[in-house]
C-alpha positions as CSV (number, residue, x, y, z in Angstrom):
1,X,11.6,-24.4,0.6
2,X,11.0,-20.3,0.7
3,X,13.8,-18.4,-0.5
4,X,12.2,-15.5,1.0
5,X,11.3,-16.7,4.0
6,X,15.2,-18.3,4.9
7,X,16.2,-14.3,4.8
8,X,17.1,-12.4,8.0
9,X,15.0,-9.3,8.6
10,X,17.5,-6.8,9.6
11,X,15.8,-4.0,12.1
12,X,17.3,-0.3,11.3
13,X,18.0,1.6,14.4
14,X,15.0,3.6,15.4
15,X,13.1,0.7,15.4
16,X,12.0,-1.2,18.7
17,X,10.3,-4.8,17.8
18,X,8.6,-6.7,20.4
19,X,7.2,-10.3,20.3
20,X,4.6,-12.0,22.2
21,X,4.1,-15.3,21.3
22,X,2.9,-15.4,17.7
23,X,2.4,-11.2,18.0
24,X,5.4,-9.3,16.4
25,X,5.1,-5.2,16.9
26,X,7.4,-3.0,15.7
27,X,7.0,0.7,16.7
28,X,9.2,3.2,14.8
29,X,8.9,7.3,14.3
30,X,5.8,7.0,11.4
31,X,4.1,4.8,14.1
32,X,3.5,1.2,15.4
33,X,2.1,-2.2,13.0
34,X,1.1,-5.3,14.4
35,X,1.3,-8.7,12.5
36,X,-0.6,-11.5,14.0
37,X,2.4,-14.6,13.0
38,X,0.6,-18.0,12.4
39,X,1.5,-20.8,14.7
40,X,3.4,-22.9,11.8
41,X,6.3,-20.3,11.7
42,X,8.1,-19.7,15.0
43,X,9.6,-16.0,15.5
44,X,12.7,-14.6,17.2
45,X,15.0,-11.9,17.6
46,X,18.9,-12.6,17.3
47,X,21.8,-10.1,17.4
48,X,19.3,-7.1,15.8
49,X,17.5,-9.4,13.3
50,X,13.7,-11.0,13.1
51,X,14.4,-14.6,12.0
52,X,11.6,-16.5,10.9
53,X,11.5,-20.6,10.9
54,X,8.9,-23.5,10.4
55,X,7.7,-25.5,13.0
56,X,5.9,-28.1,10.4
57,X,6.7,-29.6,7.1
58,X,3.2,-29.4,5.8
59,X,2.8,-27.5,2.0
60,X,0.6,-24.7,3.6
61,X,3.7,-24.2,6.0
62,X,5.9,-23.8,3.1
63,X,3.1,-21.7,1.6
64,X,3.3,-19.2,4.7
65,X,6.7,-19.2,5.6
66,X,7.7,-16.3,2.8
67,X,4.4,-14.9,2.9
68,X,4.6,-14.3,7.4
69,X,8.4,-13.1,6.9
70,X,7.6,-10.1,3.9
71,X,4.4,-9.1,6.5
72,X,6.7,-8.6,9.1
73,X,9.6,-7.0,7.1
74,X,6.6,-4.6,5.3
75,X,5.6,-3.5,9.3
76,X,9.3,-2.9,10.1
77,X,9.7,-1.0,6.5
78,X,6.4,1.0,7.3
79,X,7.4,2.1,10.8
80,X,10.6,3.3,9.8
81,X,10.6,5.1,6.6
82,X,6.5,4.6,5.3
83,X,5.2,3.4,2.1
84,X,3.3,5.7,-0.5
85,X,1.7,5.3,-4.0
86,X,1.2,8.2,-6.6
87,X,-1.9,8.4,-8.6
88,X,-2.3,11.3,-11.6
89,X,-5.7,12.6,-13.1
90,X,-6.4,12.9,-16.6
91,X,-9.2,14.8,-18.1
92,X,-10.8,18.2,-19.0
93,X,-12.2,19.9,-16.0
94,X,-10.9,16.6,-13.5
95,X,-9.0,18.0,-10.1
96,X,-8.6,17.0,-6.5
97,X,-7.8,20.0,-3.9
98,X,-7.8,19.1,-0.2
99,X,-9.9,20.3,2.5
100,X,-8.9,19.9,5.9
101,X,-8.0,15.7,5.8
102,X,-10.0,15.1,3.0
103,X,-9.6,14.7,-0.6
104,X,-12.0,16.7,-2.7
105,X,-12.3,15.1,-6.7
106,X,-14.0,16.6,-9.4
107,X,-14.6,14.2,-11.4
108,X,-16.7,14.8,-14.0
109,X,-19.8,13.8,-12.2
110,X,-22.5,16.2,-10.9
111,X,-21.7,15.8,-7.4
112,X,-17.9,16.3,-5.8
113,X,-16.3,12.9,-4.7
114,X,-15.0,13.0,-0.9
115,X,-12.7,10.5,0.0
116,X,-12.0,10.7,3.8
117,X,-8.5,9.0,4.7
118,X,-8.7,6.2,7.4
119,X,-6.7,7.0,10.5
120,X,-2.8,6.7,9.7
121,X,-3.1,7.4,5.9
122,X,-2.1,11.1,5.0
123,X,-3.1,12.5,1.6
124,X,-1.7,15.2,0.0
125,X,-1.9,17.1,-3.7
126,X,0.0,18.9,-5.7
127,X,-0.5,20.7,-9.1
128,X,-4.4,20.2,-8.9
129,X,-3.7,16.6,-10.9
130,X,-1.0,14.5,-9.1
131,X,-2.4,12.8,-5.5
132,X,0.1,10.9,-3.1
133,X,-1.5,8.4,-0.7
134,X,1.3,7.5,2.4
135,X,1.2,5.8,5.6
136,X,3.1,2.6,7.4
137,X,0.9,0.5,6.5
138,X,1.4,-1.3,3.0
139,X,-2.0,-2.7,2.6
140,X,-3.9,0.2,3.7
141,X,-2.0,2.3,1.4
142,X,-2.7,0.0,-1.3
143,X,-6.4,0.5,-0.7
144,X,-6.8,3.6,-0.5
145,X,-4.9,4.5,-3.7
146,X,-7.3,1.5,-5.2
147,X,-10.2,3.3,-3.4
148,X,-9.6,6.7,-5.2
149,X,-8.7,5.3,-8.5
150,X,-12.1,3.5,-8.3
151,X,-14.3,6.5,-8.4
152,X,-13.2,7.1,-12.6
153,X,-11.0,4.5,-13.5
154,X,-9.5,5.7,-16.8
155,X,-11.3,4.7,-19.4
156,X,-9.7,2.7,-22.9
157,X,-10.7,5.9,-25.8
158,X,-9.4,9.0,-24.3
159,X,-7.7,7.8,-21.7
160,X,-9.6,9.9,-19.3
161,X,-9.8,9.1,-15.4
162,X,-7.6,8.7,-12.0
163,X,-4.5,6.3,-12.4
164,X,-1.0,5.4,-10.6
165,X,1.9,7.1,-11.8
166,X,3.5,5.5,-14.6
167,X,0.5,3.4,-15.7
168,X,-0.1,2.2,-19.5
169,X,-3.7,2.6,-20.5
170,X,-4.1,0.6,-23.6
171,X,-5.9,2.9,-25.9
172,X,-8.5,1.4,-28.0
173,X,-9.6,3.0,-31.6
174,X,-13.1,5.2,-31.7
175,X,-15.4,4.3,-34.5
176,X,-14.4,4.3,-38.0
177,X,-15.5,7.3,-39.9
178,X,-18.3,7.0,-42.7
179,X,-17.1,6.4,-46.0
């Protein structure tokens, strides 16, 4: 039996959630997420909470059950206050400036990298080094911060490259010197 998927889903004020058979939308100020709910878990609103329950007894139910109710909660969290991941750059000569919506890298390649935000993702720099990807949606924000720090993942000797905020890079020894 989930433990995660037994928990109430409590929806903050602001937040208007609507369900249509196995649709749940939830439309807040940062915008409005739709999860498409499997027909194993039944959904329903009581007394300003989303509860979520199984309608088989099957293992995938129980497999879905937690993962249906944290979609739903992450489209309630998004719409309301937004998710965002931070990503830093490392390196002689690496920097991202904006222009207009998109990001601009320098990378140390000979061409600039543009990375153009899909609709609902906002990116924003600061200090020439630090990027923040935000939106309400917890997935696409995932990929887009995965998306820039793909284009110079750092790398294990210098630790040069694009990573998330707060990231170990295991740093590996260069060659030994001649004896």
């Amino acid at each position: 039996m989930s433990r995660i998927g037994k928990l109430p889903i409590e929806i903050p004020q602001g937040v208007e959630v609507k369900i249509e058979g196995q649709t749940v939308t939830a439309k807040g100020p940062l915008g409005e997420e739709t999860v498409e709910v499997r027909p194993e878990i039944a959904v329903k609103v009581e007394d300003n909470h989303i509860i979520l329950s199984k309608v088989g007894t099957s293992r995938e139910t129980d497999a879905l059950y937690g993962l249906f109710r944290t979609l739903v909660a992450n489209a309630v969290h998004g719409v309301k206050e937004g998710f965002e991941k931070k990503l830093e750059i490392q390196g002689v000569g690496y920097r991202a400036n904006m222009e207009g919506k998109n990001l601009n890298l320098s990378l140390g390649y000979s061409h600039p990298v543009v990375v153009e935000p899909p609709e609902g993702i906002t990116l924003s720099v600061e200090a020439n080094t630090k990027i923040t990807v935000k939106g309400s949606n917890k997935q696409t924000v995932g990929d887009v911060a995965a998306l820039i720090r793909g284009k110079r993942p750092p790398e294990v000797y210098k630790g040069k490259g694009v990573r998330y905020e707060g990231e170990y890079i295991r740093r590996k020894a260069g060659k030994a010197g001649k004896k």
